[in-house]
C-alpha positions in Angstrom: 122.7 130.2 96.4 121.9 129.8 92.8 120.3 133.4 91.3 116.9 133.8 90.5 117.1 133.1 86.7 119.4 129.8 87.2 116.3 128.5 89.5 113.9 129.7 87.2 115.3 127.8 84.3 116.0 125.1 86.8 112.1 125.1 87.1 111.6 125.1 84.0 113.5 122.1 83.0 112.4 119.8 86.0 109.0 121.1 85.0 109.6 119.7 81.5 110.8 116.2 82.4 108.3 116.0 85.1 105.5 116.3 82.1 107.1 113.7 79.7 103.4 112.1 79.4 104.3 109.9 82.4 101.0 108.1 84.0 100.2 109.3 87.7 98.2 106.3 88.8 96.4 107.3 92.7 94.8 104.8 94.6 92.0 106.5 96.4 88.6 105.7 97.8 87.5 109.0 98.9 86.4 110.9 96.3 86.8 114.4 97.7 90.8 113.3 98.4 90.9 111.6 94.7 89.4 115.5 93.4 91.8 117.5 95.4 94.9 116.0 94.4 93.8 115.9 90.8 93.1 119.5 91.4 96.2 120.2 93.1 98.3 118.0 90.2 96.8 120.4 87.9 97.5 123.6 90.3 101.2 122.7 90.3 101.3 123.0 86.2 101.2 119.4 85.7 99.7 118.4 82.5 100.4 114.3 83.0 97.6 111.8 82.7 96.0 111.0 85.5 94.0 107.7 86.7 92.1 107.5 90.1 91.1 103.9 91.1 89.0 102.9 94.2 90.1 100.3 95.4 93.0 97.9 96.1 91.6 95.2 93.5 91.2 97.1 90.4 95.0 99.2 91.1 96.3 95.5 90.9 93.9 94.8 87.9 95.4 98.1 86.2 99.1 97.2 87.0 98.6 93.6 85.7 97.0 95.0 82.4 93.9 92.6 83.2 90.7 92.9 82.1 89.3 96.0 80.8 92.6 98.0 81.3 94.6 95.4 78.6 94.7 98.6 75.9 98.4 100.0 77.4 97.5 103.0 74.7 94.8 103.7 76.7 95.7 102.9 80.0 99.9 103.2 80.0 101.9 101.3 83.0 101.8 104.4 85.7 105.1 105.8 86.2 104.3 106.7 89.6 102.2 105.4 92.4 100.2 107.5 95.2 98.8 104.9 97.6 96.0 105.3 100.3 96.6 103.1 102.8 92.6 102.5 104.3 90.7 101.1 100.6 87.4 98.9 99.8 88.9 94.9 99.1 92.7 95.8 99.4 94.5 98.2 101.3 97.6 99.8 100.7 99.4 97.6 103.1 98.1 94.6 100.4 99.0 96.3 97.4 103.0 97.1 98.1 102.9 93.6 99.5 101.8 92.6 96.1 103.9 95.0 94.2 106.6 93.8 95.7 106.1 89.9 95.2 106.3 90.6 91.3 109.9 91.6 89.9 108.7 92.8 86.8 106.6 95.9 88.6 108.2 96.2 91.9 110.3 99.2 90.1 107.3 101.3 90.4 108.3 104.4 92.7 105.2 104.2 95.1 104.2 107.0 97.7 102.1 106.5 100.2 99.5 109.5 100.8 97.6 108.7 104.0 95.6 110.4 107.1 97.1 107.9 109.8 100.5 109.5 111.5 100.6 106.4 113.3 103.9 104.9 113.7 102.9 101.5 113.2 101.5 102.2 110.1 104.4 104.4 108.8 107.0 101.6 109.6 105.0 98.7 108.1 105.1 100.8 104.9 108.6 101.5 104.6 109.0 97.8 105.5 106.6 96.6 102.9 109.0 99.0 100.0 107.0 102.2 100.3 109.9 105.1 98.9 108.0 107.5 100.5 104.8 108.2 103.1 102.9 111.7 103.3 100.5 112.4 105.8 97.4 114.3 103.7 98.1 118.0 104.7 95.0 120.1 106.0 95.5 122.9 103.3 95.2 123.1 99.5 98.3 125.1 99.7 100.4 122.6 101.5 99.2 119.7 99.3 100.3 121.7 96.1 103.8 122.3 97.7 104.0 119.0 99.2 103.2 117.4 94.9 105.9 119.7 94.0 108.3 118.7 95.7 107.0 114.5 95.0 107.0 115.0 91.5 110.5 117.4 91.6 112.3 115.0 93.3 111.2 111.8 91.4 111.9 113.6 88.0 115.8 114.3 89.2 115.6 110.6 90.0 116.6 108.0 87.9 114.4 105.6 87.6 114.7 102.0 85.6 112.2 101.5 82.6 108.9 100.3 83.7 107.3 97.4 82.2 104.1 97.3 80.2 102.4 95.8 82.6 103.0 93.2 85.5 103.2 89.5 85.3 101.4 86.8 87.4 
């Protein structure tokens, strides 16, 4: 068991890389769930930049750099990817279907953060390349601890370089 200082710094340097100005893109629809993990992101120390996007249709719009989000300053290829499965146009189901069908983007680590427990629906996401799949927690508290330990272990991961944006 490491002492308390050794995990403090440990803390401290995780917290560090998890904060290199790496884009959290979250694909949400319900704008109470889109609020509350911003909110939680932020509760957890988090300073990265955060975009929330309704629907299936614009997140591939975003990750193509299409349209209004061509400016990469202003709207940076997301490092990470927190996926709804239920959206307006495209579903989650559609988009890692998608991510996957284009080499240049299918690096992206995507997490799936969804209501449905169903085991259908689990599978067919870890079939489709999901790395991960959360079932929302009822609590704030459990949402914050269940972020921290997302974004911990994806900052101890390494990760190839994402591209600016993904190809047709």
């Amino acid at each position: 068991m490491k002492a308390p200082r050794q995990r403090g710094e440990l803390r401290r340097r995780v917290r560090s890389d998890m904060n290199r100005n790496l884009t959290i893109l979250i694909a949400e629809d319900n704008e109470n769930d889109a609020a509350l993990l911003q909110l939680a992101i932020r509760g957890i120390g988090l300073q990265n930049p955060v975009r929330i996007l309704p629907d299936g249709v614009v997140v591939i719009e975003y990750l193509k750099g299409s349209g209004k989000y061509a400016d990469r300053h202003e709207y940076p290829f997301p490092s990470v990817l927190f996926l709804d499965l239920k959206m307006p146009r495209l579903g989650g189901f559609e988009i890692l279907q998608w991510l996957r069908q284009h080499p240049d983007c299918f690096v992206i680590p995507v997490t799936i953060f969804s209501s449905s427990a169903l085991e259908p629906d689990i599978k067919k996401a870890y079939a489709l390349g999901a790395n991960a799949y959360f079932i929302k927690p009822s609590s704030f508290e459990d949402l914050k601890r269940m972020l921290q330990s997302a974004f911990e272990f994806w900052s101890w991961c390494a990760k190839p370089s994402v591209p600016e944006r993904c190809a047709e």
